[in-house]
C-alpha positions in Angstrom: 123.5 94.8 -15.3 126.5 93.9 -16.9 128.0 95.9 -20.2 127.2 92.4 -22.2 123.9 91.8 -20.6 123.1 95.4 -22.1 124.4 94.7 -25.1 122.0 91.7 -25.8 118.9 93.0 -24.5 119.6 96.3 -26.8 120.4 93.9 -29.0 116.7 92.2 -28.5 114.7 95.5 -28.9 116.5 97.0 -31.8 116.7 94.3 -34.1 112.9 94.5 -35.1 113.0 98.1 -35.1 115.9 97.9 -37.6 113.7 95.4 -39.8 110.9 97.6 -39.6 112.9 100.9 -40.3 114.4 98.1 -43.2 118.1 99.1 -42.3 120.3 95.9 -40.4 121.9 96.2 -37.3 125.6 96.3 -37.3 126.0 96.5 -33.3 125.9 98.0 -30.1 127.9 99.2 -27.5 128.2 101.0 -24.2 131.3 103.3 -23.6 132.3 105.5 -21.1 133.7 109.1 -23.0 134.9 111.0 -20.9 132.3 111.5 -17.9 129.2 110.2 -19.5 128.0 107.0 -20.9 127.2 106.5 -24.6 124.9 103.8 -25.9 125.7 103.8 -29.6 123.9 101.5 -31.8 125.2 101.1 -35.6 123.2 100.4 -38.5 123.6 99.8 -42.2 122.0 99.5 -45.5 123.1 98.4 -48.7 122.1 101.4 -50.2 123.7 103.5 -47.8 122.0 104.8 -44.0 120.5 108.8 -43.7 119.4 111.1 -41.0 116.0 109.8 -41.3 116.6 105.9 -40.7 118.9 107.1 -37.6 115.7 109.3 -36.6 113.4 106.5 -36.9 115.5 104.0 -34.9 116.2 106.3 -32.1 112.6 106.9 -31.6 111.3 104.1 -31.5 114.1 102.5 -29.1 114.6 105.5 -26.7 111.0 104.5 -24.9 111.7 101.2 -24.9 114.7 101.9 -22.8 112.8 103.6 -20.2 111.9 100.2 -18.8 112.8 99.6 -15.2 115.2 96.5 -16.1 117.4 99.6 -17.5 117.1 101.8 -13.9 120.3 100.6 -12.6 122.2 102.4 -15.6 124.5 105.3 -15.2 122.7 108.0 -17.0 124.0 107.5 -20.7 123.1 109.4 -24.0 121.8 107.1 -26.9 123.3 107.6 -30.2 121.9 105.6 -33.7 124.5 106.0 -36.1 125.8 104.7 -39.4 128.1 101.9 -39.3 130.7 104.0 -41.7 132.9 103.5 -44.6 135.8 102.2 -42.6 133.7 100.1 -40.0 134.9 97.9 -37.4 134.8 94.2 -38.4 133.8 92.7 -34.7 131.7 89.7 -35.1 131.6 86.9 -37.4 129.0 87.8 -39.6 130.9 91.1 -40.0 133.4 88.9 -41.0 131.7 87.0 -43.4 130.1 89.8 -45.2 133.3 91.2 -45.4 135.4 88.5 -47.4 136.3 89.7 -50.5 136.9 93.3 -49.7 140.0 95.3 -48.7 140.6 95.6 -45.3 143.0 97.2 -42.6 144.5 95.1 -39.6 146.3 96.5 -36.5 148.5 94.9 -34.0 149.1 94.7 -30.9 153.1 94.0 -31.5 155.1 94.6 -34.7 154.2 91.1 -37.0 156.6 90.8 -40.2 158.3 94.2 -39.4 155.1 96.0 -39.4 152.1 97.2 -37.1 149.0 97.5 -39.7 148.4 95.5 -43.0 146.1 96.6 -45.6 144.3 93.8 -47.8 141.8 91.8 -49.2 140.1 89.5 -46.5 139.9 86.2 -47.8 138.6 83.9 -44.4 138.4 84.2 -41.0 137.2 81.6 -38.7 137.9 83.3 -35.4 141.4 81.8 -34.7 143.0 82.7 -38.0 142.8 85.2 -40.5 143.7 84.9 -44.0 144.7 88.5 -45.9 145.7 88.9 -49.8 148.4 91.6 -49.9 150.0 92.1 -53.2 149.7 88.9 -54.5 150.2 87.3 -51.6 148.1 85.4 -49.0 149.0 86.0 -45.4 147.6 83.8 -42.8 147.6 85.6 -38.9 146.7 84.8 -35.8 143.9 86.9 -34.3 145.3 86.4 -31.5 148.1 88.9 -32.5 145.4 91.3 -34.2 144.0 94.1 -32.3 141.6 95.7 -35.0 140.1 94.9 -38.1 138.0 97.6 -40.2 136.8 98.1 -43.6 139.4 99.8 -45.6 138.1 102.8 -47.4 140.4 104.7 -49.6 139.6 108.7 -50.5 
């Protein structure tokens, strides 16, 4: 099975979980750290995610996975966490639900003399992205971003 393939059917099982444990699913992936595998899926609630909607989610998906369409997996740990204060903005309903608030970019090559850019998103549309910093709209090629997370400042 391939890492997307596992991605959607996680995808599949969780989402009702995460409606029934009334928390929304942010996303999922499959990393190698080190020697092991990590299946990690992220949640979020408006009113902020605890131990006991992580708990919840993990127990009801951990059987689920035990299914024989998931036998060809390395052996993996599974992880239910929040999505975090300075969360990854991956797809487009991230995206959307992020317009309006400050976020961080990162690139892959200096842009405009600099590597990161903190700002308020204004669109995205998966080409382009549009960033308010200081006044000023700056409109980027996602090509040329590598990263874009909620900004969070302590």
């Amino acid at each position: 099975m391939t890492n997307k393939e596992l991605i959607r059917r996680v995808t599949e099982l969780v989402t009702p979980i995460c409606q029934e444990a009334e928390v929304s699913l942010w996303d999922v992936t499959f990393e190698k750290e080190g020697r092991q595998h990590v299946l990690t899926v992220y949640i979020d609630r408006e009113e902020g995610v605890n131990i006991t909607h992580c708990e919840q989610v993990s127990r009801a998906l951990d059987p689920q996975l035990d299914a024989k369409v998931f036998d060809s997996l390395p052996p993996y740990m599974l992880t239910v966490s929040s999505a975090g204060l300075e969360r990854p903005l991956i797809r487009p309903e991230h995206f959307q639900w992020a317009l309006g608030k400050t976020v961080h970019l990162s690139f892959y090559k200096a842009t405009n003399g600099t590597n990161e850019l903190v700002g308020v998103l204004k669109s995205h549309d998966g080409v382009q992205i549009v960033v308010e910093e200081g006044g000023e709209e700056k409109t980027l090629a996602m090509a040329d971003v590598a990263r874009v997370r909620l900004y969070f400042e302590f």
